[in-house]
C-alpha positions in Angstrom: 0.0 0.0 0.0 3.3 0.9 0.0 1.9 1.1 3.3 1.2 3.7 3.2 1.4 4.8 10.0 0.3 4.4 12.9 1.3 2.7 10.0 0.0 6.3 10.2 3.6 6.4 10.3 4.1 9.0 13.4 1.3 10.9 13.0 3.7 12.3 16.1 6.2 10.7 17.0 5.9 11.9 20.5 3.2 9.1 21.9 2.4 8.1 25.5 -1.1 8.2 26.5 -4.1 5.2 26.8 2.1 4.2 13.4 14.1 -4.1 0.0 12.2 -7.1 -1.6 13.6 -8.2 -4.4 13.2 -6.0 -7.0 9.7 -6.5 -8.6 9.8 -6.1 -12.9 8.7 -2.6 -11.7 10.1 -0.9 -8.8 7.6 0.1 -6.2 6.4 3.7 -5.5 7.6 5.3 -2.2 5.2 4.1 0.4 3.2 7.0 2.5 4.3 7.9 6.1 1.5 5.9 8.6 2.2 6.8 11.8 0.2 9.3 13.7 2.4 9.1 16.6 5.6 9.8 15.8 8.5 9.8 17.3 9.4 6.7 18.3 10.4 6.3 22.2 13.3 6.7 23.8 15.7 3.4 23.3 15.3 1.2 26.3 17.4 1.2 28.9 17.7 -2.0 29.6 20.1 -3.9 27.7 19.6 -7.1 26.1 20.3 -10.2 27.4 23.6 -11.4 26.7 22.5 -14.4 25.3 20.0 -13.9 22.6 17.3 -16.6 22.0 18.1 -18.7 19.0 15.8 -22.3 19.4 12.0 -21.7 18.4 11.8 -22.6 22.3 13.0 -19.8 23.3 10.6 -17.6 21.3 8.2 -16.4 24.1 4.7 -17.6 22.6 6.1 -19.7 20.3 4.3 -22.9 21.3 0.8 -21.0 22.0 0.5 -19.1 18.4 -2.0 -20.0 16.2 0.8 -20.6 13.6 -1.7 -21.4 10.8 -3.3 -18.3 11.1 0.3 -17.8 9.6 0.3 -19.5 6.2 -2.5 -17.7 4.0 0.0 -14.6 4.7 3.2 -16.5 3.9 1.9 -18.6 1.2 1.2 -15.4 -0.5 4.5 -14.4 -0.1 6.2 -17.7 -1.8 4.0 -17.3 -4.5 5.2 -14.1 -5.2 8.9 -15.8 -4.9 8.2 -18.6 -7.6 7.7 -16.0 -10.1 10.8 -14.2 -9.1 13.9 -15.5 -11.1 16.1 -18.2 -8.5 19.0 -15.0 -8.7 17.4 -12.4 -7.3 19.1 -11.1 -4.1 16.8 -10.9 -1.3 17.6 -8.1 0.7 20.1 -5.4 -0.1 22.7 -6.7 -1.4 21.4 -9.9 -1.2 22.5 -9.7 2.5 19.9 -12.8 3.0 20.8 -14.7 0.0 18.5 -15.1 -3.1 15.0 -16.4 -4.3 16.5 -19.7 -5.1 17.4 -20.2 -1.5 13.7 -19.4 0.0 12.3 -21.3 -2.8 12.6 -24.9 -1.6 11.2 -23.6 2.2 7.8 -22.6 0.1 7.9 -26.0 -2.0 7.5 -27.9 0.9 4.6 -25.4 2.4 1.6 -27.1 4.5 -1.7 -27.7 2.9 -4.3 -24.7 3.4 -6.2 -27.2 5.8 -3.6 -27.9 8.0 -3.6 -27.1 11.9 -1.0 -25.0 13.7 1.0 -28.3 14.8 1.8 -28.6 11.7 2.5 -25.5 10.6 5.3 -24.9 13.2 6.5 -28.3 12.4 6.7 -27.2 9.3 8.3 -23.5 10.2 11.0 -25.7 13.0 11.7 -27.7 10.1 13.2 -24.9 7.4 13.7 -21.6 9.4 16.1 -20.7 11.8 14.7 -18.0 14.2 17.6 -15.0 14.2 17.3 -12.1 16.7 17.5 -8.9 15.1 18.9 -5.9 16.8 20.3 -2.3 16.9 22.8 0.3 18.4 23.2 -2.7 21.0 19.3 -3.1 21.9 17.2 -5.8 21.1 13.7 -3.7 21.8 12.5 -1.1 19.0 9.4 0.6 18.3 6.2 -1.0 16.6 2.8 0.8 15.3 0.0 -0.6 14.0 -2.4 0.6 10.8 -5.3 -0.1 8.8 -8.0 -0.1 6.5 -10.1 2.9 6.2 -13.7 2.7 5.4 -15.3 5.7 3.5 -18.4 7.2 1.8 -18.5 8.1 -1.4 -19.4 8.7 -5.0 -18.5 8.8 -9.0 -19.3 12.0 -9.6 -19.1 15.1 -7.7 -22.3 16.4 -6.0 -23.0 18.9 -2.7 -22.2 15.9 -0.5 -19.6 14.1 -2.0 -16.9 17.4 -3.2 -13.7 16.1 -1.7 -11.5 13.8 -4.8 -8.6 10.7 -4.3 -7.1 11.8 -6.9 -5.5 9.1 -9.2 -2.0 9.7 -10.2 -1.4 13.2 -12.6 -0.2 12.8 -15.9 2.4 15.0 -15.2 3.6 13.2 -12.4 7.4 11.9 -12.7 7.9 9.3 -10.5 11.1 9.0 -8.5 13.5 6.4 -9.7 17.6 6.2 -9.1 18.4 8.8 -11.5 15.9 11.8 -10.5 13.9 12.5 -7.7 9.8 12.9 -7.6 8.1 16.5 -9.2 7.4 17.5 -12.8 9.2 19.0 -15.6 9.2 22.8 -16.2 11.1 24.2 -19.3 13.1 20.8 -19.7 13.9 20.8 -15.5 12.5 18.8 -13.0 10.5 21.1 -10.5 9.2 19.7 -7.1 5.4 18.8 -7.5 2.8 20.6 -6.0 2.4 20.8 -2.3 -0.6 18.8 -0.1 -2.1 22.7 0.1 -1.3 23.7 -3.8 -3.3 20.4 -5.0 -6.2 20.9 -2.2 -6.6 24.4 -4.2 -6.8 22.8 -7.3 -3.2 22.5 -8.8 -3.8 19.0 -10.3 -7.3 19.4 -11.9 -6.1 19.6 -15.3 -3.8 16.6 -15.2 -5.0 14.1 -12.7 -8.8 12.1 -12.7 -10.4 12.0 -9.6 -11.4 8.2 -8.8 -13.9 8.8 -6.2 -15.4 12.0 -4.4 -15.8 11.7 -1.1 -17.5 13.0 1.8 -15.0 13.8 4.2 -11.6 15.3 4.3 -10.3 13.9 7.0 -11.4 10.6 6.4 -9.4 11.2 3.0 -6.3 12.4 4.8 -5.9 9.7 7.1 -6.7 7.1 4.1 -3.4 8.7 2.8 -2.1 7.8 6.1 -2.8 4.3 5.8 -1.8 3.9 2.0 -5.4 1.7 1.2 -9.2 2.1 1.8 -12.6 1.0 0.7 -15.0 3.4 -0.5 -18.6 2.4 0.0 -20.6 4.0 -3.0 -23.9 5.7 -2.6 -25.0 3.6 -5.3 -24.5 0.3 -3.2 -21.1 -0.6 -4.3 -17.7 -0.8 -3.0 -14.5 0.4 -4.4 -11.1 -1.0 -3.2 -8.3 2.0 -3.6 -4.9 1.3 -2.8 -1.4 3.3 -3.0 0.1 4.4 -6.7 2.1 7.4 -6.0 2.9 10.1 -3.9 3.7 13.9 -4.7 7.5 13.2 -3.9 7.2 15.7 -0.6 8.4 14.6 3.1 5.6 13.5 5.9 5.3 15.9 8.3 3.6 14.3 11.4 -0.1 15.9 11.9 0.9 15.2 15.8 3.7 17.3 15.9 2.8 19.8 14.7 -0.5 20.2 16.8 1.7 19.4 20.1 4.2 22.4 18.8 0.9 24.7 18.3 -0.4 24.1 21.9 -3.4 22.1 20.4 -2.7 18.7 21.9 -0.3 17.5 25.4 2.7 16.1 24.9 2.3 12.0 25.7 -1.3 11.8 24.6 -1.7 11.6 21.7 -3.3 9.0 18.7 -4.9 8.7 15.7 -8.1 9.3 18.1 -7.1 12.3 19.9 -6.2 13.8 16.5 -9.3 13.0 15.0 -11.1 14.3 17.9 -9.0 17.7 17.8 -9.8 18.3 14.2 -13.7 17.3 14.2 -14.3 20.4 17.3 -11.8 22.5 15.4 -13.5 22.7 11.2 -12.1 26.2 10.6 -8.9 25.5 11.0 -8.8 21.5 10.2 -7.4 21.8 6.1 -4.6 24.1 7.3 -3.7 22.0 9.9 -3.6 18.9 7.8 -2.1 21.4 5.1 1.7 21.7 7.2 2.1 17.8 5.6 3.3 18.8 2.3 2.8 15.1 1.5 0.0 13.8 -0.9 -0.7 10.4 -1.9 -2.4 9.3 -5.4 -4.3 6.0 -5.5 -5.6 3.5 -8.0 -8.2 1.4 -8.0 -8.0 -2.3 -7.8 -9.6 -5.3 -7.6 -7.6 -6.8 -4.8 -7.6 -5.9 -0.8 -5.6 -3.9 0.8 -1.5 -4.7 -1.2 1.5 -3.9 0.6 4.9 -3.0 -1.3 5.7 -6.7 -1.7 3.0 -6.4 -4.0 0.5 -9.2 -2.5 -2.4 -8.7 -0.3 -1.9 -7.9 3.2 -3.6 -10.2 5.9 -5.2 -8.8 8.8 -3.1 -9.2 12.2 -0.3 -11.3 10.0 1.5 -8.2 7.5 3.7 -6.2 8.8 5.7 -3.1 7.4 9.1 -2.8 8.2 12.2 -0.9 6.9 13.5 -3.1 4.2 17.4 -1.8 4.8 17.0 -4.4 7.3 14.5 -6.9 6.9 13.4 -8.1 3.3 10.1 -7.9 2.5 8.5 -11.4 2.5 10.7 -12.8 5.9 8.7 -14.3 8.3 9.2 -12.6 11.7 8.3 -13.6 14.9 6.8 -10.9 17.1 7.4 -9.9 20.9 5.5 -6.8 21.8 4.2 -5.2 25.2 0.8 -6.2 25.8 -1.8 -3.7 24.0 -5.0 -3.3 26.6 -7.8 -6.2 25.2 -5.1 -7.8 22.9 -2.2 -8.7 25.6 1.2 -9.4 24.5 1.7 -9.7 21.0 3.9 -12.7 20.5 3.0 -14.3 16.9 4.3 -15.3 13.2 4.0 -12.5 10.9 5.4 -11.8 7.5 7.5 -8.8 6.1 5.0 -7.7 3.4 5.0 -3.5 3.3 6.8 -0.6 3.8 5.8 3.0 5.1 7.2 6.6 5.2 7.9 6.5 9.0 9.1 3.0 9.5 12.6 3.7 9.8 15.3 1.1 12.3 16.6 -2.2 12.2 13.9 -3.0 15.4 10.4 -1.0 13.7 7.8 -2.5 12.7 4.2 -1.2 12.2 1.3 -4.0 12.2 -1.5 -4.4 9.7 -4.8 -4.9 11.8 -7.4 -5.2 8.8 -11.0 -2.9 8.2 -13.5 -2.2 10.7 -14.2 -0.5 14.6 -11.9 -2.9 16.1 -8.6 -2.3 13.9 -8.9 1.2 13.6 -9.5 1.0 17.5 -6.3 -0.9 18.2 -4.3 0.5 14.6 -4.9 4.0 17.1 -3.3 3.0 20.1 -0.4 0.5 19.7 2.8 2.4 20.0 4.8 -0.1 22.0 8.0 -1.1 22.8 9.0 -4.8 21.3 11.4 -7.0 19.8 11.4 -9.7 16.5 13.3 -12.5 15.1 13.4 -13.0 11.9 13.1 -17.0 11.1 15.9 -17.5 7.6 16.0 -20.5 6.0 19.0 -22.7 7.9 21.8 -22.4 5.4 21.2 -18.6 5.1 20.5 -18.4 9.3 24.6 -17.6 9.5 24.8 -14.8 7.9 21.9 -13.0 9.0 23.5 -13.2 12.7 24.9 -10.3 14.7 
């Protein structure tokens, strides 16, 4: 979604109270910031123990996860990797070897209908787990995000005037030889700012895909990098992540603790929310000081990370790729999140985002509906992964 965190990457950064697969035949856009809370915590300050798990036994939670819960999210992932040619470096790199050496691991994958005994048989049988760490810590800082749900329209009408804009023809996309904006006299310009295209600055080059009815439902759907858009016609339209206006994320959080609008340590996607529904005058200016804008295209899919497969509720996970592949499976160990508890479980490396940035970051993918956005808002906790390597690449990947 290119994840889009929350996965609202930071929204703040400043939270307290209760956000490199291998290269597909087209390289991904850049994914949108998620996190409403943004800056991550301070490191811990306790260090890590000197001797670092290593057997799945030592994995707190190992033995109780529902492991096949697991496997739709993975097996997406390895079917993704038999189309990818056995000599692509995984990794940067290839600092976890290639697609030919995950490839037998995914051959030998457990029917659909098989229980969670036999899927972490399975995952004891061709994974090594290997902690990961940073700057001498073991614990980082994971978000969650999720699916929007909005209301909307085709065309434009009193209700419905607020456009997700598909991606402007006069867009030029970031790649390794020039940066993201469009060209002026035979020069690349930066593109138009979040408050120049709210005025208008993209009506003649980009189509709008859906109006809307709500712009700060459409601003945090931008956030999150996917959405569905419930039509007033009956239907539902899936949008998802194309491109973004090349612009850095400014966290909506910040700035609204540095204006004296919110506390310090209290604040979520929620709080924000809240601030900006008793506040209308002055909501699009706020939301104006992120220069960022995303453009989205419609799809027939769910909700599809930057590995380019579809993300599955409670199972994806974003994470900075200069570290962790995309498509590794990663076992979780995160502070308990009030009505979830600790969250110790097998997810896979499927999506990136703006503000997931550090060798220990990771921001959760929680689904559609009240109780993801509910727990997508409030999980900024301190954690720790492993990430499970096939056995002969497990040796490489250690500290």
């Amino acid at each position: 979604m290119v994840s889009p965190s929350w996965s609202l990457p930071l929204l703040v950064s400043l939270v307290g109270c209760a956000a490199t697969r291998p290269p597909p035949p087209r390289a991904p856009p850049l994914a949108p910031a998620r996190v409403v809370a943004e800056a991550p915590p301070a490191r811990a300050s306790a260090p890590p123990s000197p001797a670092a798990p290593e057997g799945f036994d030592a994995l707190p939670g190992w033995r109780a996860d529902s492991l096949a819960e697991a496997l739709p999210a993975w097996r997406r992932t390895c079917e993704r990797l038999e189309r990818t040619p056995d000599d692509r470096p995984v990794g940067p790199e290839g600092f976890a070897g290639t697609a030919g050496d995950w490839k037998p691991a995914c051959r030998a994958i457990p029917s659909p209908t098989c229980d969670s005994d036999a899927a972490r048989a399975y995952f004891e049988r061709w994974f090594v787990p290997v902690p990961r760490a940073a700057d001498g810590g073991d614990r980082g800082f994971f978000t969650g995000y999720y699916e929007p749900e909005l209301r909307g329209s085709r065309t434009r009408s009193r209700r419905y005037r607020v456009p997700l804009y598909g991606r402007p023809s006069d867009l030029v996309q970031r790649t390794s030889s020039h940066g993201t904006g469009r060209r002026v006299g035979g020069r690349l310009r930066p593109y138009f700012t979040r408050a120049q295209i709210v005025a208008g600055a993209v009506r003649r080059t980009a189509r709008p895909i859906v109006w809307v009815d709500d712009a700060v439902d459409a601003f945090f759907l931008e956030i999150q990098g996917s959405g569905r858009v419930a039509l007033d016609d009956g239907s539902v339209v899936q949008i998802n992540y194309d491109s973004s206006n090349g612009h850095a994320y400014v966290p909506l959080g910040r700035v609204l603790i540095a204006r004296g609008a919110l506390a310090r340590g209290c604040v979520s996607l929620q709080s924000i929310r809240a601030w900006l529904a008793a506040h209308p005058a002055e909501a699009q200016a706020a939301m104006n000081s992120n220069p960022s804008y995303v453009f989205f295209h419609e799809s027939a899919q769910g909700a599809t990370g930057s590995e380019g497969v579809v993300l599955t509720p409670g199972r994806s996970m974003a994470v900075d790729t200069r570290f962790v592949p995309l498509g590794a499976p990663l076992f979780l160990d995160i502070d308990a999140l009030e009505g979830v508890g600790p969250i110790q479980r097998l997810v896979v490396a499927q999506d990136t985002g703006g503000a997931i940035r550090g060798a220990v970051r990771g921001d959760l993918f929680w689904g559609a509906g009240p109780d993801a956005y509910d727990r997508a808002g409030r999980m900024q906790h301190r954690g720790r992964y492993w990430l499970l390597a096939p056995t002969h690449i497990a040796a490489r990947l250690r500290p």
